[in-house]
DOBA-937824 format. One record per residue (C-alpha): residue in one letter; chain; x, y, z. Coordinates in steps of 0.02 Angstrom, whole numbers, plus 50000, padded with zeros to 5 digits. Last residue first. Layout:
REM residues N
+------+-------+-------+-------+-------+
: rest : kette :     x :     y :     z :
+------+-------+-------+-------+-------+
:    A :     A :     X :     Y :     Z :
...
+------+-------+-------+-------+-------+
***
This chain:
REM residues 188
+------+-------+-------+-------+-------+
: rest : kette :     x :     y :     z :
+------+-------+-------+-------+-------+
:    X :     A : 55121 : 56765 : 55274 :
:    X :     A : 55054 : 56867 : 55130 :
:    X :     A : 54934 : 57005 : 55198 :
:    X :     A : 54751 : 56994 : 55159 :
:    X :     A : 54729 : 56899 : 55324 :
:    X :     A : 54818 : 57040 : 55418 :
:    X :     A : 54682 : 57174 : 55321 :
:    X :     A : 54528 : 57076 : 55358 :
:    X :     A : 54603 : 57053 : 55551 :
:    X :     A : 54627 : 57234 : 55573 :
:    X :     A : 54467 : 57269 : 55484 :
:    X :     A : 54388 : 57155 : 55610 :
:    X :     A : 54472 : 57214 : 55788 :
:    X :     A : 54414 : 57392 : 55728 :
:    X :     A : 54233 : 57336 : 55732 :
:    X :     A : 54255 : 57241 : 55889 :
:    X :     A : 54335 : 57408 : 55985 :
:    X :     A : 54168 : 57498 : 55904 :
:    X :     A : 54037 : 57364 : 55989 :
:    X :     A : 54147 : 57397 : 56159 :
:    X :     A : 54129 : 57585 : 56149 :
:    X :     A : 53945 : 57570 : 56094 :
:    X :     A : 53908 : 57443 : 56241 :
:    X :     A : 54008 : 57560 : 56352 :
:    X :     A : 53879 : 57710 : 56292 :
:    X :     A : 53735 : 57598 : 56299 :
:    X :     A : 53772 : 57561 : 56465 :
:    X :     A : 53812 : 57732 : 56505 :
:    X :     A : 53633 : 57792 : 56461 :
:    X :     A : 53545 : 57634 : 56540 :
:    X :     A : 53642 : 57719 : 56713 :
:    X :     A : 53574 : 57899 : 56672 :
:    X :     A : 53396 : 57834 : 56628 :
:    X :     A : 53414 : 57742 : 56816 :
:    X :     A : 53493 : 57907 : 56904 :
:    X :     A : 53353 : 58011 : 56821 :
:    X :     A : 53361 : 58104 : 56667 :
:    X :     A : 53325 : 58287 : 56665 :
:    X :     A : 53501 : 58332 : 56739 :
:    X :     A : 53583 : 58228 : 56578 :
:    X :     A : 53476 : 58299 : 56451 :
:    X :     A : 53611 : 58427 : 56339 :
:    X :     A : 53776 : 58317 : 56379 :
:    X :     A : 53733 : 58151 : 56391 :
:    X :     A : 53581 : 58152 : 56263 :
:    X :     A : 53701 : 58210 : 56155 :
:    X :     A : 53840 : 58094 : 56187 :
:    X :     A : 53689 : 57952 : 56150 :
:    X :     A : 53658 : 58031 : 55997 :
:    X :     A : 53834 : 58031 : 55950 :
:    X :     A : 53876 : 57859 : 55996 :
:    X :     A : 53730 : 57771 : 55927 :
:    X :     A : 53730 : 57878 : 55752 :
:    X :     A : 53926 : 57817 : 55753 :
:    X :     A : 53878 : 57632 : 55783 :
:    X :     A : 53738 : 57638 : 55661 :
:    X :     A : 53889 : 57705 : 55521 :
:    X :     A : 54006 : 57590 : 55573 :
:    X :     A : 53901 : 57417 : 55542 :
:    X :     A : 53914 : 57438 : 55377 :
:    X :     A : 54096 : 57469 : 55378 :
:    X :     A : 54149 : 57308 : 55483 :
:    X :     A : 54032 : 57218 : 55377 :
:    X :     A : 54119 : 57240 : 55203 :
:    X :     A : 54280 : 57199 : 55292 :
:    X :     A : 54208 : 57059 : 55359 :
:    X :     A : 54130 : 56998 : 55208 :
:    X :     A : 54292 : 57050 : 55114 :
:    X :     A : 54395 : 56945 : 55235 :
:    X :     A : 54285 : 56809 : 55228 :
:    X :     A : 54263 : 56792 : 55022 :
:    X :     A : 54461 : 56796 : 55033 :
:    X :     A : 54456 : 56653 : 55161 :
:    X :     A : 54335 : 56548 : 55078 :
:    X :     A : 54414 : 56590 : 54898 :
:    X :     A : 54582 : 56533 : 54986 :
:    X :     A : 54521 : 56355 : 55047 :
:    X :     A : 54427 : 56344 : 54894 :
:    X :     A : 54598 : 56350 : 54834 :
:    X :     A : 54691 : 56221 : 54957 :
:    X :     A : 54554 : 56115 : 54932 :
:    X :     A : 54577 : 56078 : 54759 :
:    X :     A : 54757 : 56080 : 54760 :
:    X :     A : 54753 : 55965 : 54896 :
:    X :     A : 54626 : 55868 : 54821 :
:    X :     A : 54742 : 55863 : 54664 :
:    X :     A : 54890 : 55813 : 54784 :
:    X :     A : 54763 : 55675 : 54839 :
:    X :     A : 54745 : 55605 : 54685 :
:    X :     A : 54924 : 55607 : 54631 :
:    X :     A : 54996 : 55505 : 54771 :
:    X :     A : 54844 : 55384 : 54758 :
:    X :     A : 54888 : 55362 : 54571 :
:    X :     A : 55075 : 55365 : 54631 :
:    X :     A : 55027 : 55220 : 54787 :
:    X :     A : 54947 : 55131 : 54637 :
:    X :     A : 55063 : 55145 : 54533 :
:    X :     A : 55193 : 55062 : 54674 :
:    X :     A : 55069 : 54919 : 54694 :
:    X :     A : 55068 : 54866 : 54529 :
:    X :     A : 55250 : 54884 : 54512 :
:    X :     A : 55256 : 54765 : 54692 :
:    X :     A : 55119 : 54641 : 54655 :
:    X :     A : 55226 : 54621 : 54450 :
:    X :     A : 55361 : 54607 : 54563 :
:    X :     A : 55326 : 54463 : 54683 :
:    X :     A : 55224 : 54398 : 54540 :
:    X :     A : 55389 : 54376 : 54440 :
:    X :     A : 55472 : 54335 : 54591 :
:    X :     A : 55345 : 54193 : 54631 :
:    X :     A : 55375 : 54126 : 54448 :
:    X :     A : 55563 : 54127 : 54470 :
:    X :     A : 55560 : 54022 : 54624 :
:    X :     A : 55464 : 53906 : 54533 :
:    X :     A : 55574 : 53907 : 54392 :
:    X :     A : 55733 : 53883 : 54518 :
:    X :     A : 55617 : 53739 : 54601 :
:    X :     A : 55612 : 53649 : 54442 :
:    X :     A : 55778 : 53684 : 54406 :
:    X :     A : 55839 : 53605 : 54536 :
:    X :     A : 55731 : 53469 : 54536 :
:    X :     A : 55784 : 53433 : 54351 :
:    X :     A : 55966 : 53452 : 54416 :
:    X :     A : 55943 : 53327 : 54559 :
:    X :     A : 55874 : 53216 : 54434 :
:    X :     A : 56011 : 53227 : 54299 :
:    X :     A : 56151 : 53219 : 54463 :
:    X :     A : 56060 : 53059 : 54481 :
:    X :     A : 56047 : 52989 : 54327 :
:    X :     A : 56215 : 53044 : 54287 :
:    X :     A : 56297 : 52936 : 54463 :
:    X :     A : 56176 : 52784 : 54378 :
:    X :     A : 56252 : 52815 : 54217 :
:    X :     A : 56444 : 52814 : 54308 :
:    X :     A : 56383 : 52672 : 54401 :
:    X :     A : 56344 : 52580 : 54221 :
:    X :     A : 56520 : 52632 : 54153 :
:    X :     A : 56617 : 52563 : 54324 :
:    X :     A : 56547 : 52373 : 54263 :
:    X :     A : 56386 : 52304 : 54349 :
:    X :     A : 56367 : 52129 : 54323 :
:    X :     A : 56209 : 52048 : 54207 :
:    X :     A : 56237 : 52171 : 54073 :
:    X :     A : 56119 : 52275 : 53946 :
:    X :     A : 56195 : 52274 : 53768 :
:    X :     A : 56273 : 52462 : 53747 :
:    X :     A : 56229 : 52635 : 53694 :
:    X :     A : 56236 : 52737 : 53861 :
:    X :     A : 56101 : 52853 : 53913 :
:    X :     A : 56109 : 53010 : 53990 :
:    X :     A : 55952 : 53093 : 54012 :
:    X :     A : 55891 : 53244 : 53944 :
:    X :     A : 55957 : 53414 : 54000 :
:    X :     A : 55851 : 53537 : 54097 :
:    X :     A : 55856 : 53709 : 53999 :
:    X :     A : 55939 : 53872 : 54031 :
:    X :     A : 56127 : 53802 : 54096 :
:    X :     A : 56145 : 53709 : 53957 :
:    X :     A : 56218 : 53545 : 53963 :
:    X :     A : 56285 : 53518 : 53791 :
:    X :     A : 56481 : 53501 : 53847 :
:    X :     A : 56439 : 53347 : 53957 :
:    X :     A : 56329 : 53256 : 53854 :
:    X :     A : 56489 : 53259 : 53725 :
:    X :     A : 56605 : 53212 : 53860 :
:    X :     A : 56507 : 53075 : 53934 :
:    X :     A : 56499 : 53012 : 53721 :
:    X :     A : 56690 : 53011 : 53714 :
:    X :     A : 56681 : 52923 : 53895 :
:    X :     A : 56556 : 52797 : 53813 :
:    X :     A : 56663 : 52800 : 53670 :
:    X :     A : 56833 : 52757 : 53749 :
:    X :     A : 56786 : 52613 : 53859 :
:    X :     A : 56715 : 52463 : 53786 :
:    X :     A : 56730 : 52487 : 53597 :
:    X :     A : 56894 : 52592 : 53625 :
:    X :     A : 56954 : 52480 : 53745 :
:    X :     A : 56924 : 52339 : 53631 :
:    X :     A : 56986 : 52413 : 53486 :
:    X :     A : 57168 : 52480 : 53570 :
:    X :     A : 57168 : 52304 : 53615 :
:    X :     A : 57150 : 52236 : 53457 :
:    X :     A : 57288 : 52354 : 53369 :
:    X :     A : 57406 : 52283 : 53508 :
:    X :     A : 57384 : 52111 : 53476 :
:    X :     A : 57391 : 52170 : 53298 :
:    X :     A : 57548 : 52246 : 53330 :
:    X :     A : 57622 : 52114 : 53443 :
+------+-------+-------+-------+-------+
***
């Protein structure tokens, strides 16, 4: 009975036991980063089918469906990469562009002020100029009011007020641009 026994236990281990001892091995290499390779049994090839060769044909299967699946997973991984090296190439480009225009900005934000200053003292400097004509304009033509008014006729008299409004006016302008020189010279 023992060695009936003792041959059993060595047939089932010869048929049985080491291809499931071998499953088990195959089994705890799979690694999760890298496709495994096939799984093969080492036995005689059989004319019948047995439960071991649809268990191969079941790791065949799930070994192709994993090959596919990783397959696709590093395709998938490929596209993000790109995905991502599009998007960080695309983000420094929106900060180049980001810092380009805040240098035009800049830029144009100071010849913006230089045009203004250089406008305000142009005005300023104008403003004054143009005071002293308007003052010789006023006077004389108060003069000529005052000291020739019955010698000049009603048509001398009227080109007389003219100027005289035209004076008034011309000095109302004058004050309108040192007031503006001086309110763009103010902070805001």
């Amino acid at each position: 009975t023992f060695l009936i026994s003792l041959f059993i236990l060595l047939i089932v281990h010869t048929v049985v036991t080491r291809h499931l001892t071998h499953l088990a091995d195959y089994m705890r290499r799979l690694d999760i980063r890298q496709p495994p390779p096939p799984f093969r049994l080492h036995r005689r090839p059989r004319p019948d089918k047995d439960e071991l060769d649809t268990l191969v044909y079941a790791m065949a299967v799930a070994h192709a469906n994993l090959e596919k699946a990783y397959a696709d997973l590093g395709r998938t991984n490929a596209e993000l990469e790109q995905d991502i090296a599009a998007r960080n190439a695309a983000e420094e480009e929106v900060l180049r562009l980001n810092a380009v225009l805040e240098q035009r900005v800049l830029q144009r934000t100071a010849e913006l002020e230089a045009a203004n200053h250089e406008l305000s003292a142009f005005t300023y400097s104008v403003s004054h100029d143009l005071r002293a004509p308007l003052r010789a304009i006023n006077g004389f033509s108060r003069l000529l009011d005052e000291e020739y008014r019955e010698r000049i006729d009603g048509k001398g008299q009227e080109y007389l007020e003219r100027v005289c409004t035209g004076a008034r006016r011309m000095e109302h302008l004058i004050e309108d641009l040192l007031r503006l020189s001086q309110v763009t010279r103010q902070e805001m």
